[in-house]
C-alpha positions as a Markdown table, in Angstrom:
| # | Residue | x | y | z |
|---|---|---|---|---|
| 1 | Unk | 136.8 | 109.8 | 11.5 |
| 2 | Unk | 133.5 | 110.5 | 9.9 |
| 3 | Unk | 130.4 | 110.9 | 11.6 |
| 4 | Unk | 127.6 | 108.3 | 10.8 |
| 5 | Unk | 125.2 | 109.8 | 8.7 |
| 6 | Unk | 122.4 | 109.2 | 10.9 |
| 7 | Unk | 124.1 | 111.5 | 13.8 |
| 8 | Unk | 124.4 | 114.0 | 11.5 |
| 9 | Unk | 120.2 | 113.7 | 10.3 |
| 10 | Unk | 119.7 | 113.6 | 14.0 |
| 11 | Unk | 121.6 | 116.4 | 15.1 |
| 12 | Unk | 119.5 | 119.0 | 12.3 |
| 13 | Unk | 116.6 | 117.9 | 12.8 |
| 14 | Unk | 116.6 | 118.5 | 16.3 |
| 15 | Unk | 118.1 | 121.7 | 16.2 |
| 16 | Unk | 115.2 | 122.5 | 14.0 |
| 17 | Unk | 112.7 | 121.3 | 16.6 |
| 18 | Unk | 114.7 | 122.7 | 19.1 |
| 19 | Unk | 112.4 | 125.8 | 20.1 |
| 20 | Unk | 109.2 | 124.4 | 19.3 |
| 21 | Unk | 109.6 | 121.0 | 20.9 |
| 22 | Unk | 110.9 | 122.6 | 24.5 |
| 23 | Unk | 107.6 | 124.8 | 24.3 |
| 24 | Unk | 105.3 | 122.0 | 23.6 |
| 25 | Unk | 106.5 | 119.3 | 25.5 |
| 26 | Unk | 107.4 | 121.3 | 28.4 |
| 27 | Unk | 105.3 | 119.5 | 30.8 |
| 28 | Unk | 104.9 | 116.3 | 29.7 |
| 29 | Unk | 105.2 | 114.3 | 32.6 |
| 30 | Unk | 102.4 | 115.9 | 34.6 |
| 31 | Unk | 99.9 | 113.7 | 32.5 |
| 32 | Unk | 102.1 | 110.0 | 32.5 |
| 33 | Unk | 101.6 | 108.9 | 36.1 |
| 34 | Unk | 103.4 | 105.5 | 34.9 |
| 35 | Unk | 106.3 | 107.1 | 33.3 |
| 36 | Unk | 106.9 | 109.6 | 36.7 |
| 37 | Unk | 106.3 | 106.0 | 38.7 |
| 38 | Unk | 109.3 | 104.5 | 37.0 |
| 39 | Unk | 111.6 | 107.5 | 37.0 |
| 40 | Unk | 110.8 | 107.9 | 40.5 |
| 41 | Unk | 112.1 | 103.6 | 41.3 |
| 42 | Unk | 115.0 | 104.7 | 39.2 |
| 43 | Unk | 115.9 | 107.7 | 41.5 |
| 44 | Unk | 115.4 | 105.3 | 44.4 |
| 45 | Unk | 117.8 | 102.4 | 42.9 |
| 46 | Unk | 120.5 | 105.6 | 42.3 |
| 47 | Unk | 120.0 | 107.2 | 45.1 |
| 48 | Unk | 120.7 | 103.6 | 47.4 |
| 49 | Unk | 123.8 | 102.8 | 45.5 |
| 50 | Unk | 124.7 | 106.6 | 45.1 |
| 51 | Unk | 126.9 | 108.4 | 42.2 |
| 52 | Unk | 125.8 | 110.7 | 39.3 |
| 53 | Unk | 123.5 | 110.3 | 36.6 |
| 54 | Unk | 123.7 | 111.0 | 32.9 |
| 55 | Unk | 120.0 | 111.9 | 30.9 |
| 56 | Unk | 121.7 | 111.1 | 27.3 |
| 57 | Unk | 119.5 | 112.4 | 24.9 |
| 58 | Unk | 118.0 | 115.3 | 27.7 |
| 59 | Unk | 116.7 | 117.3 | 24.6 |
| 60 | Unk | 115.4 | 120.7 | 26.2 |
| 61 | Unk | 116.0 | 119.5 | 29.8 |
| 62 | Unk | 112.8 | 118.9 | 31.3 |
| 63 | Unk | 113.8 | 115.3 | 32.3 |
| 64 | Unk | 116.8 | 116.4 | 33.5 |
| 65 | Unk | 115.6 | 119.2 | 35.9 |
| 66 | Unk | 113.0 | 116.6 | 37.0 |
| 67 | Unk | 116.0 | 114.2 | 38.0 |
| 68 | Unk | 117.1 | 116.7 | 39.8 |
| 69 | Unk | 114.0 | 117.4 | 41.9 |
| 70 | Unk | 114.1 | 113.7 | 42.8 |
| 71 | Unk | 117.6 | 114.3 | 44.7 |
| 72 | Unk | 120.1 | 113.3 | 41.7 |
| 73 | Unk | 122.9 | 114.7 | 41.1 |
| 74 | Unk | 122.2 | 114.8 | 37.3 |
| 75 | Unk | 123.7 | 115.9 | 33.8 |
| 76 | Unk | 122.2 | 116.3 | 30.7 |
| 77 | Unk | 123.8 | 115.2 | 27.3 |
| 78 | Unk | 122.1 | 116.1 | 24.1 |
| 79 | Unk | 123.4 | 116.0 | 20.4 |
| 80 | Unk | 121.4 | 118.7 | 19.2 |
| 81 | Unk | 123.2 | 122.1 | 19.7 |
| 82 | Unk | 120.0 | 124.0 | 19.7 |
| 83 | Unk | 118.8 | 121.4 | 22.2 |
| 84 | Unk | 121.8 | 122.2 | 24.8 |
| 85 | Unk | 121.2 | 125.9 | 23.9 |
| 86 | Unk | 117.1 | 125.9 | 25.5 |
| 87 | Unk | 118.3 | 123.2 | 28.0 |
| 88 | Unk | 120.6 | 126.0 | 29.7 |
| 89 | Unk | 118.7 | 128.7 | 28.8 |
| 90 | Unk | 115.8 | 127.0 | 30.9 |
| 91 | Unk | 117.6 | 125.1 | 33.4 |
| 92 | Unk | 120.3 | 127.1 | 34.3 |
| 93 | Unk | 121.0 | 125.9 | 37.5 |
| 94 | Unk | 121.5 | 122.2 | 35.9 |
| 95 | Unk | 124.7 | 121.1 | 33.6 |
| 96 | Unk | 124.2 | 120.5 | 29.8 |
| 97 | Unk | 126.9 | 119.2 | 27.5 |
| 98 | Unk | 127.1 | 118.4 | 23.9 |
| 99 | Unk | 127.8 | 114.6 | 23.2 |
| 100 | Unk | 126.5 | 111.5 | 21.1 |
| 101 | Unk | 125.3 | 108.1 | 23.1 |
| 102 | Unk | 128.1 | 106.4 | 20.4 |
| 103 | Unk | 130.8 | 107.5 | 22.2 |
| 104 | Unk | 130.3 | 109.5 | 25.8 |
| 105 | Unk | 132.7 | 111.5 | 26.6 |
| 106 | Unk | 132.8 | 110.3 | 30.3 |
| 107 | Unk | 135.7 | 107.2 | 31.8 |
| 108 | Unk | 134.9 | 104.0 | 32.3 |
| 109 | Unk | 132.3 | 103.2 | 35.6 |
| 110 | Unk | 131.8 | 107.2 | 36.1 |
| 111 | Unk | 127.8 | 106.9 | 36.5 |
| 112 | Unk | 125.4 | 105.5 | 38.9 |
| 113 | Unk | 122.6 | 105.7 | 36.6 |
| 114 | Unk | 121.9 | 106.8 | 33.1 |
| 115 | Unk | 118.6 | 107.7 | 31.4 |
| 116 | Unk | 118.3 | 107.2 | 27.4 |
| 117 | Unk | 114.9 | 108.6 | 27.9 |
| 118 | Unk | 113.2 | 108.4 | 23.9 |
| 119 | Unk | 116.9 | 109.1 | 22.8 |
| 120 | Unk | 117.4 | 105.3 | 21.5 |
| 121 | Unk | 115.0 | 105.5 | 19.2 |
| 122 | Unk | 116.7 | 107.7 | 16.7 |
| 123 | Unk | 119.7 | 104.8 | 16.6 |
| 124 | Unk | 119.6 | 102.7 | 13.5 |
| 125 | Unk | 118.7 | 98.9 | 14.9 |
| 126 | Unk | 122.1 | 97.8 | 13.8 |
| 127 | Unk | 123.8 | 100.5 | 16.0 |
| 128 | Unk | 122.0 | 99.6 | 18.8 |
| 129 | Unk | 124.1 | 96.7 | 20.6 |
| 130 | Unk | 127.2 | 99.1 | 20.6 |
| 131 | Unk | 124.9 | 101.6 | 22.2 |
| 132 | Unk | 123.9 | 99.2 | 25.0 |
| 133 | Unk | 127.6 | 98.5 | 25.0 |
| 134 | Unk | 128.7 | 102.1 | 25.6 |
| 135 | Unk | 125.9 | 102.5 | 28.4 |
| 136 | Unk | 127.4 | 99.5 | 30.5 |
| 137 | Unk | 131.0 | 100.8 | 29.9 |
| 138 | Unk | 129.8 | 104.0 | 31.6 |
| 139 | Unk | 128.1 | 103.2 | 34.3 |
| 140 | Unk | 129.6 | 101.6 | 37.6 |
| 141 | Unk | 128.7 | 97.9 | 38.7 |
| 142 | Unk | 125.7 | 98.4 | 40.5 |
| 143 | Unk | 124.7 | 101.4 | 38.4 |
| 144 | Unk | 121.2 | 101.7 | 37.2 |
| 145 | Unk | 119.7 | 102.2 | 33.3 |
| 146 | Unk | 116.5 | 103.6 | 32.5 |
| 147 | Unk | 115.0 | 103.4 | 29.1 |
| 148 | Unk | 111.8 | 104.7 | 27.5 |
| 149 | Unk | 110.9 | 103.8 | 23.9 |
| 150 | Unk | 107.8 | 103.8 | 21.6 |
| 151 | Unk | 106.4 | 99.8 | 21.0 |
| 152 | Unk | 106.0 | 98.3 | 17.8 |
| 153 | Unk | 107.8 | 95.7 | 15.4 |
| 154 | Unk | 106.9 | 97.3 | 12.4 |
| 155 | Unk | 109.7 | 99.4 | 9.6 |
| 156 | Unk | 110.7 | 102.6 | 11.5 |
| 157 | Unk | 108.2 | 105.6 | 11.2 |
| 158 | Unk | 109.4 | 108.3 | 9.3 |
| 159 | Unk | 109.0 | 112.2 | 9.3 |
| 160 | Unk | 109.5 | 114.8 | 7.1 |
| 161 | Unk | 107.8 | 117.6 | 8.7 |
| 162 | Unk | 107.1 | 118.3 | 12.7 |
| 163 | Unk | 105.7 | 121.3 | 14.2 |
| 164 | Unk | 106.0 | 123.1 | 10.9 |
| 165 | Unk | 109.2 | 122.2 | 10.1 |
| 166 | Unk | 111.0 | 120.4 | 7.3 |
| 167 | Unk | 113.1 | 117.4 | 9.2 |
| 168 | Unk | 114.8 | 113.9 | 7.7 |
| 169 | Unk | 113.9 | 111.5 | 11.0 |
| 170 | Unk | 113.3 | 108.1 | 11.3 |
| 171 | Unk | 111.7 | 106.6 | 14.9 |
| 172 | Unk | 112.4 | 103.0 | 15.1 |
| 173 | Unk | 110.4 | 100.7 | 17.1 |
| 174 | Unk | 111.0 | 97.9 | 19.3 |
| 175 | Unk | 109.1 | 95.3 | 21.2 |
| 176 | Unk | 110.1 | 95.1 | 25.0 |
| 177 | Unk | 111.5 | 91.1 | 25.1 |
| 178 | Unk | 113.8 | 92.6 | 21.9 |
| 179 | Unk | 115.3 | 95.2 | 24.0 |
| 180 | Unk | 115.4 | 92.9 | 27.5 |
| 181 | Unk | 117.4 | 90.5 | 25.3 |
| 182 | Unk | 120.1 | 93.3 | 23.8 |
| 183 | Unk | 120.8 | 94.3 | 27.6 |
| 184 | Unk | 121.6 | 91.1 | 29.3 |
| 185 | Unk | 123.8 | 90.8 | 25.6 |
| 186 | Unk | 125.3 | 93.7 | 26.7 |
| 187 | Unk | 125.9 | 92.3 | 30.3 |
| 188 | Unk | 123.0 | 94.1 | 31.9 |
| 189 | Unk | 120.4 | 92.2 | 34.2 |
| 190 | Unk | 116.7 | 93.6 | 33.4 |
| 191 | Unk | 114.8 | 95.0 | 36.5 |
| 192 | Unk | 111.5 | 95.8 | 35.9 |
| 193 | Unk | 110.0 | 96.2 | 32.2 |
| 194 | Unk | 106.3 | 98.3 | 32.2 |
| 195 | Unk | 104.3 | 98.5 | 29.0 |
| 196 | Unk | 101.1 | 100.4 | 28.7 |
| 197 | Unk | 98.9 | 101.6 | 25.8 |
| 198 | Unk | 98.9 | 104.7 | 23.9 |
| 199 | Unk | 97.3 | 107.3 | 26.0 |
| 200 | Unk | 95.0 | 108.4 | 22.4 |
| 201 | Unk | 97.9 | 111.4 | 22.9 |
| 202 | Unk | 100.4 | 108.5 | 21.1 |
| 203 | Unk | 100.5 | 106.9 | 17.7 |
| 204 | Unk | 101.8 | 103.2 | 19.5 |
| 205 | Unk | 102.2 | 101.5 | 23.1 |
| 206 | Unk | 105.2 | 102.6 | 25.3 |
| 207 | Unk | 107.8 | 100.7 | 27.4 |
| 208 | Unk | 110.2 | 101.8 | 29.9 |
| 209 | Unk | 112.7 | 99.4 | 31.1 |
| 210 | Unk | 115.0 | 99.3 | 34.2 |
| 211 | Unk | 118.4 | 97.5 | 34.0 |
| 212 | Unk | 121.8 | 97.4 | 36.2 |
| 213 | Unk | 125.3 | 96.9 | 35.4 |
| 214 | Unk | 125.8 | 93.5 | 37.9 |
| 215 | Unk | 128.1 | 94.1 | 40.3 |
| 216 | Unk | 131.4 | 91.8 | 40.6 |
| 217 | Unk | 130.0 | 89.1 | 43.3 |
| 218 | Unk | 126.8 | 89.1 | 41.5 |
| 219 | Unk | 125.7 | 86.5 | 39.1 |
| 220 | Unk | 122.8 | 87.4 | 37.3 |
């Protein structure tokens, strides 16, 4: 079967970035209160209802590792070899697998939470439902979702060059009701959405949102 093209764009670029990104963005959540303040309800939520988390899209690992110090039992999934490569280099306590958010590699109701933290935003809009759809598959009923994603309704940014290298990605925007919508299409209920500025560090607002697969007796 072949691979849609924008995997493939996706997976070189990153492997481009790979070294440059894990050094700059290294410590990234010591300056987004907010951000650690909805990771840290997410950990709660898993931690109540209890079974493993996936961070799909861990990039370099940081995310993942900081899972972990939260009392997780946590994996990371990345598509970018080079990505998985600095992710175990640095973490190496911490498992790292490669794998695309199209298709886990992981049975049906395995998770108890999963993280798409800035990974959705590399998935063409149209993709995007069978995403969501693969997300729900994944996790138990109960199980928690956590999403972060750049704001905006506008044509998808794209980039050529990062950090001093030549890339081919597009980052595609979405408002917050837009993405609360797709999940309950996808059978999620939405917990909690939090939107906040640009921190003059960011080029638009950000959102992360907090879903759950309903459970059986649960109508949501």
């Amino acid at each position: 079967m072949t691979e849609p093209a924008f995997l493939t764009t996706v997976r070189a670029g990153y492997d481009t970035l790979a070294e440059d990104y894990a050094a700059l963005f290294h410590d990234e959540l010591a300056g987004k209160p907010l951000a650690r303040a909805m990771i840290s309800a997410f950990a709660e939520l898993v931690r109540g209802t209890g079974g493993p988390v996936a961070d799909v899209g861990c990039g370099p690992g940081d995310g993942t590792a900081y899972l972990h110090s939260l009392g997780l039992d946590v994996r990371g999934i990345d598509l970018s070899p080079g990505m998985v490569a600095v992710a175990r280099r640095n973490h190496p306590h911490l498992r790292f697998d490669e794998g695309t958010m199209t298709a886990l590699d992981l049975p049906d109701g395995a998770l108890g939470g999963l993280v798409a933290w800035y990974s959705l935003i590399h998935v063409p809009p149209e993709q995007v439902p069978a995403v969501l759809a693969e997300f729900h598959r994944v996790l138990a009923p109960g199980g928690h979702l956590l999403l972060a994603f750049q704001v905006g309704d506008e044509p998808p940014l794209h980039l050529s060059e990062a950090l001093g290298h030549r890339i081919d990605l597009d980052f595609h925007r979405w408002t917050t009701d837009r993405i609360a919508d797709l999940l309950r299409q996808a059978g999620f209920a939405v917990t909690a959405r939090l939107e906040r500025e640009s921190d003059g560090t960011e080029r638009t607002p950000q959102a992360h949102v907090l879903a759950r697969r309903p459970t059986e007796s649960t109508a949501d």
